[in-house]
C-alpha positions as CSV (number, residue, x, y, z in Angstrom):
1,X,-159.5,-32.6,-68.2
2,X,-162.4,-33.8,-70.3
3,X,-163.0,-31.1,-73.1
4,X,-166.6,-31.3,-75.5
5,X,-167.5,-28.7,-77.7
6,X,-170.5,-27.7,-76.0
7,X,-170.5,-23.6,-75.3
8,X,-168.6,-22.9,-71.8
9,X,-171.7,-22.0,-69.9
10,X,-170.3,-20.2,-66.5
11,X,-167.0,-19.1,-68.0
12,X,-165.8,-15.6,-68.7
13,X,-165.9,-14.9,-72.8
14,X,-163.2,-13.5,-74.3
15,X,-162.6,-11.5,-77.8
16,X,-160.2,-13.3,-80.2
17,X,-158.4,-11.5,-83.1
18,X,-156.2,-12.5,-85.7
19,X,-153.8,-9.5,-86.5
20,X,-151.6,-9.9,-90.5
21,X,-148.2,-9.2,-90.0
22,X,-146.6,-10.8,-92.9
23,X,-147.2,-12.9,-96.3
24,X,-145.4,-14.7,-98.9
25,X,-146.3,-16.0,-102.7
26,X,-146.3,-19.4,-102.7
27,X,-147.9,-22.4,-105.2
28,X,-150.3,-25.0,-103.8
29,X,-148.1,-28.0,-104.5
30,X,-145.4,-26.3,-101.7
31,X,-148.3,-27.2,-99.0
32,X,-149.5,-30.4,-99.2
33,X,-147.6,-33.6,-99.0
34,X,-147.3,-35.2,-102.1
35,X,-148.5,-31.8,-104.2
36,X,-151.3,-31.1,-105.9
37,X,-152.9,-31.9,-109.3
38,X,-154.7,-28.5,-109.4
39,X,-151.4,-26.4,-108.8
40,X,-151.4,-22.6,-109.0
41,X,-151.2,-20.2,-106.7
42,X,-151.6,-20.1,-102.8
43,X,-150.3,-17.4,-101.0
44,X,-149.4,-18.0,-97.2
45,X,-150.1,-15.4,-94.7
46,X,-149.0,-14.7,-91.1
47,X,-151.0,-14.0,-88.3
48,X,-150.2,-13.3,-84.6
49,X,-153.7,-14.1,-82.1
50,X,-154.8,-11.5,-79.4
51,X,-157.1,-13.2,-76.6
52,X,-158.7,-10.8,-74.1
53,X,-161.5,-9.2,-72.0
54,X,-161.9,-6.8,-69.5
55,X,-159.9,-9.4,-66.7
56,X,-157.1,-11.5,-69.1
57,X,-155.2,-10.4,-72.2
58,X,-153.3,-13.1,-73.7
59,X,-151.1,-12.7,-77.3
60,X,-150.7,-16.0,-79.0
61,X,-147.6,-16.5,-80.8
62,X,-145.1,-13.7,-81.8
63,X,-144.2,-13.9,-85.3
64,X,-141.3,-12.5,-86.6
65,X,-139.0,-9.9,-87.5
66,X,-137.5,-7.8,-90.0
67,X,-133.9,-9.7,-89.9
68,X,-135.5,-13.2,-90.1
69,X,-138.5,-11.5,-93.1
70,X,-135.2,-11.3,-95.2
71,X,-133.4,-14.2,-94.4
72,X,-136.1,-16.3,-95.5
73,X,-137.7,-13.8,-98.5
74,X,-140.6,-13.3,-96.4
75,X,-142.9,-9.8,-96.7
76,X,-143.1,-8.2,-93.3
77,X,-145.6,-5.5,-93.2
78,X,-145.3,-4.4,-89.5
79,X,-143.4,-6.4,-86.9
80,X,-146.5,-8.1,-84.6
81,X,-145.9,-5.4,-81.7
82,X,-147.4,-2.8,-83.8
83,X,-149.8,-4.8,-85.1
84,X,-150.9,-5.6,-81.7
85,X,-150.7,-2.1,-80.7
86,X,-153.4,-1.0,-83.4
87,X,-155.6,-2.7,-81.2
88,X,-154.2,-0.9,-78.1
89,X,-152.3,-3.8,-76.8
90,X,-148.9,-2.8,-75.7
91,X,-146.1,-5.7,-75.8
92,X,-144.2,-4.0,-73.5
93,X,-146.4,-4.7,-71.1
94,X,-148.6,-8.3,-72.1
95,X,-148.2,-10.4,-69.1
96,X,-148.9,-14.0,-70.6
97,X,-147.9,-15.3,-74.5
98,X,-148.9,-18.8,-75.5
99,X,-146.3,-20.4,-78.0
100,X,-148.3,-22.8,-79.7
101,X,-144.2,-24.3,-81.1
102,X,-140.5,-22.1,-81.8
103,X,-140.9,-22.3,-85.0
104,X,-139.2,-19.0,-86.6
105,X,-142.8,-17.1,-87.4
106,X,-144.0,-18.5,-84.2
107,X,-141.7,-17.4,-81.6
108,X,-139.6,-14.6,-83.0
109,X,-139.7,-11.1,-81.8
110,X,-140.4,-12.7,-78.3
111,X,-137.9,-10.4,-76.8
112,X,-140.3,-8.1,-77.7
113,X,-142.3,-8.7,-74.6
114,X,-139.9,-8.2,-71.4
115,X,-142.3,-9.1,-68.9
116,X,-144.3,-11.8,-70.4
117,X,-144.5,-15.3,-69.3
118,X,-144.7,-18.1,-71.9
119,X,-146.8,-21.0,-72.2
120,X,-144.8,-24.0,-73.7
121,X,-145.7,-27.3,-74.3
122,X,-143.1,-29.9,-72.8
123,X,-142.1,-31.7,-75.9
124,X,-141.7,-28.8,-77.8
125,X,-138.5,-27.7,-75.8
126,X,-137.6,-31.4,-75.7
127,X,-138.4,-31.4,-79.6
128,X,-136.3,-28.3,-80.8
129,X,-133.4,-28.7,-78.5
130,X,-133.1,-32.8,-79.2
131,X,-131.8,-35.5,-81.5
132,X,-134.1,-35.0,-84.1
133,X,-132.3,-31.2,-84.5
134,X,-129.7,-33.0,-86.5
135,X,-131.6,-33.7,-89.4
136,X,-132.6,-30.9,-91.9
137,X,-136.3,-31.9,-92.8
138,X,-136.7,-31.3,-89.1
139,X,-134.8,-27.9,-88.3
140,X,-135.5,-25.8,-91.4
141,X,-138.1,-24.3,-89.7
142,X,-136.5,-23.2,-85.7
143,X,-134.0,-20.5,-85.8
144,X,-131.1,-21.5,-83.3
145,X,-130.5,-18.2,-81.4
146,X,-134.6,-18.0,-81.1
147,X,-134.5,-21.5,-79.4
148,X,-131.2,-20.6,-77.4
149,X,-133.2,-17.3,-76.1
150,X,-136.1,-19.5,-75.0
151,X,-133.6,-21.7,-73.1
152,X,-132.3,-18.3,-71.3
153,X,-136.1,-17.6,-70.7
154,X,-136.3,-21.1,-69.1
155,X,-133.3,-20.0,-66.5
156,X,-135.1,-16.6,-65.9
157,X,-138.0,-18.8,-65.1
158,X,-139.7,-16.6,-67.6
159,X,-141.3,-20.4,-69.1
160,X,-144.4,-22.2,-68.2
161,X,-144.2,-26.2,-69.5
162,X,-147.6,-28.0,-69.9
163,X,-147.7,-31.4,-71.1
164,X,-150.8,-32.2,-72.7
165,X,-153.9,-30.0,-72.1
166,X,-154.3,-27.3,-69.5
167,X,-155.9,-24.7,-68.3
168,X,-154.4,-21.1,-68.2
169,X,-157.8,-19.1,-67.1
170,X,-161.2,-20.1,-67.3
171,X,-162.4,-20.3,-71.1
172,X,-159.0,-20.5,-72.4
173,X,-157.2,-24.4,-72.5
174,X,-154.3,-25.2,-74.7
175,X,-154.3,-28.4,-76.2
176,X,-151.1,-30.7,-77.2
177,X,-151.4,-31.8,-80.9
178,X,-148.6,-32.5,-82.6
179,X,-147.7,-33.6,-86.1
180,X,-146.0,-30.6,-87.7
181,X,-143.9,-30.5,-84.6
182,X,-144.1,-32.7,-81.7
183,X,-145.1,-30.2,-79.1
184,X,-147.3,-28.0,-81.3
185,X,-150.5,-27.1,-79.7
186,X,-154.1,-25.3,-80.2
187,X,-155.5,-22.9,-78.2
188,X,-159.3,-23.0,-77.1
189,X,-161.2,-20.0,-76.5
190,X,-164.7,-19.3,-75.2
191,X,-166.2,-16.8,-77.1
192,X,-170.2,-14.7,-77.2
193,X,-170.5,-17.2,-80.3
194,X,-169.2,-20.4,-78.3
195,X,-165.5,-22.6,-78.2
196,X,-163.2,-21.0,-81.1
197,X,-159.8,-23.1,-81.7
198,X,-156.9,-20.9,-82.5
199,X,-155.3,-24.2,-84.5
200,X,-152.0,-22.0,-86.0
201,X,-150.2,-24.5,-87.1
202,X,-151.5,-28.3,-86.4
203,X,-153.7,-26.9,-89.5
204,X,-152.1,-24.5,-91.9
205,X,-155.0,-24.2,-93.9
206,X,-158.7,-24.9,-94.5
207,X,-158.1,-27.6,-96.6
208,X,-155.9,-29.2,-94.1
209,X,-158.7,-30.1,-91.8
210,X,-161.3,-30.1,-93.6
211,X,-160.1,-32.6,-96.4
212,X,-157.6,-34.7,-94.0
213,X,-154.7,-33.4,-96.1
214,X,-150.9,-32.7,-94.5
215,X,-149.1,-29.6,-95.1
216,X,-145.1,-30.5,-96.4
217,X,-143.3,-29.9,-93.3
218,X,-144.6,-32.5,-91.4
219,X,-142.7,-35.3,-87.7
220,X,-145.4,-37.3,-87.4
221,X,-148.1,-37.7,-90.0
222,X,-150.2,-40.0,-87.8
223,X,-150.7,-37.5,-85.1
224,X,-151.5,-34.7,-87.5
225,X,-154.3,-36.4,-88.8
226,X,-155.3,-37.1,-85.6
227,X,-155.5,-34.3,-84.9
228,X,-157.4,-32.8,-86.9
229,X,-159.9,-34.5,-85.2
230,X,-159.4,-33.3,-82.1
231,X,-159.8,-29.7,-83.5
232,X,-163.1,-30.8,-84.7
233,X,-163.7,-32.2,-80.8
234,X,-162.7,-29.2,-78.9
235,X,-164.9,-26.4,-81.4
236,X,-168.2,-25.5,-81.2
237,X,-168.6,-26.4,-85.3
238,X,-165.7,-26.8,-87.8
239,X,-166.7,-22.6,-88.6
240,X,-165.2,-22.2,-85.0
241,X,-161.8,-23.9,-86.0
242,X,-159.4,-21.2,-87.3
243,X,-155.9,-22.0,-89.1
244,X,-152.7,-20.4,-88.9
245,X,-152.0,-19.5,-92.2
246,X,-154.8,-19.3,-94.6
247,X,-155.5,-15.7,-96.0
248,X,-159.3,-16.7,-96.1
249,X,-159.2,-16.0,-92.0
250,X,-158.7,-12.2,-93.5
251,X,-161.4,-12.4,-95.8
252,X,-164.0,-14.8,-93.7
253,X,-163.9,-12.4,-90.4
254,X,-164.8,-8.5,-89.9
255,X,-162.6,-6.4,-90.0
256,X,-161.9,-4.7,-86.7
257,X,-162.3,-1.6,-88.3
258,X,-162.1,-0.1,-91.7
259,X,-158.5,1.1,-91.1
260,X,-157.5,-2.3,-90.2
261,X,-159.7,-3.9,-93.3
262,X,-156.9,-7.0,-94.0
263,X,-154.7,-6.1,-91.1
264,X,-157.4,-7.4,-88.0
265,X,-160.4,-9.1,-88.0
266,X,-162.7,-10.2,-85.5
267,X,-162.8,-14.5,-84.7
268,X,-165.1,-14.2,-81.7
269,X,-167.8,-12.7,-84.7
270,X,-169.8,-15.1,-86.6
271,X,-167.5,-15.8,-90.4
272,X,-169.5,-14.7,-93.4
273,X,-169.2,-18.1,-94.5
């Protein structure tokens, strides 16, 4: 499949929302690779990603939990099936979720959705269940009993493996990037305002792909920085590439509402700037 970033003329468009679940205090220096000379503070926020229109609902992603929030001194604020169902989508009943890798805030909770199937890049399974599971730099962020349950999901044939770049309807493609993990991938969504990347997390931040800097958990720097071009390939502009953990999403974006001001906004609306 050859992708540009020219608008998907032809193809159904789709709203895209990013919905806050969760935050954390953090310092800059803990999210780039080799610090930062201006250090102070940089919060890091959570987001699950509801894709959908009148035909297709897709949830991107599916957080996680209260048990896991405490493990790891994370702030849940509601677990990502009720933020999804502020905006009327019921978990219970979501047919497709895209995993963009099993990372703990990234795949938790996905027993949450009994009927879904799941949309898995190959090397991500190979990734998380392999040799390179041995080593802490590289595990610290799966949670074993999340990966096991995606294994059981693979014998329920409850798992859909891509390897690469695919596409799962038309005017949505997912998009093997690695770097922070070696099967993590971006989704690509048309939109009324052209291609919008969901990047979650083959660009934490902004700054990531914008300034070619890595964030500190990190397999294989080379494709990460690769990828960031790719990002910029597949978008309709770099305002059309969103990241997975920046709280600027919240603040760049409309609110769905003004009960959801810094719970939802809208990404298929134009970013105030």
């Amino acid at each position: 499949m050859t992708q540009t970033n020219s608008a998907g003329a032809g193809l159904p468009e789709y709203e895209v929302y990013a919905i806050k679940y969760a935050t954390r205090e953090a310092r800059r220096k803990q999210h780039f690779i080799g610090g930062d000379p201006h250090d102070g503070p940089m919060a890091m926020d959570y987001f699950v990603w509801l894709v959908r229109n009148a035909d297709r609902t897709y949830v991107v992603d599916t957080g996680f939990g209260a048990e896991v929030a405490a493990k790891r001194g994370r702030t849940l604020q509601r677990t990502p099936a009720e933020g999804l169902a502020l905006l009327d989508c019921d978990a219970n009943v979501v047919k497709d979720v895209i995993l963009t890798h099993l990372h703990y805030d990234h795949v938790g909770t996905f027993d949450s959705f009994p009927v879904a199937q799941f949309h898995l890049q190959d090397d991500e399974m190979a990734y998380a269940t392999g040799r390179y599971m041995r080593h802490k730099q590289f595990n610290h962020g799966y949670e074993v009993d999340e990966v096991v349950g995606m294994v059981r999901m693979v014998y329920k044939d409850r798992v859909s493996f891509y390897n690469g770049e695919a596409e799962l309807a038309p005017g949505i493609t997912i998009h093997r990037i690695g770097g922070h993990t070696h099967g993590v991938q971006c989704v690509r969504v048309n939109t009324r305002r052209g291609w919008v990347v969901l990047a979650s997390d083959t660009s934490h931040y902004y700054e990531h792909f914008e300034k070619n800097r890595l964030f500190t958990t990190m397999f294989n720097l080379g494709e990460a920085v690769d990828g960031y071009a790719t990002l910029k390939r597949l978008a309709a502009s770099p305002r059309h590439i969103i990241p997975g953990h920046d709280p600027l999403v919240m603040e760049r974006y409309p609110a769905v509402s003004p009960e959801l001001d810094g719970i939802a906004v809208r990404l298929d609306a134009e970013p105030t700037y």
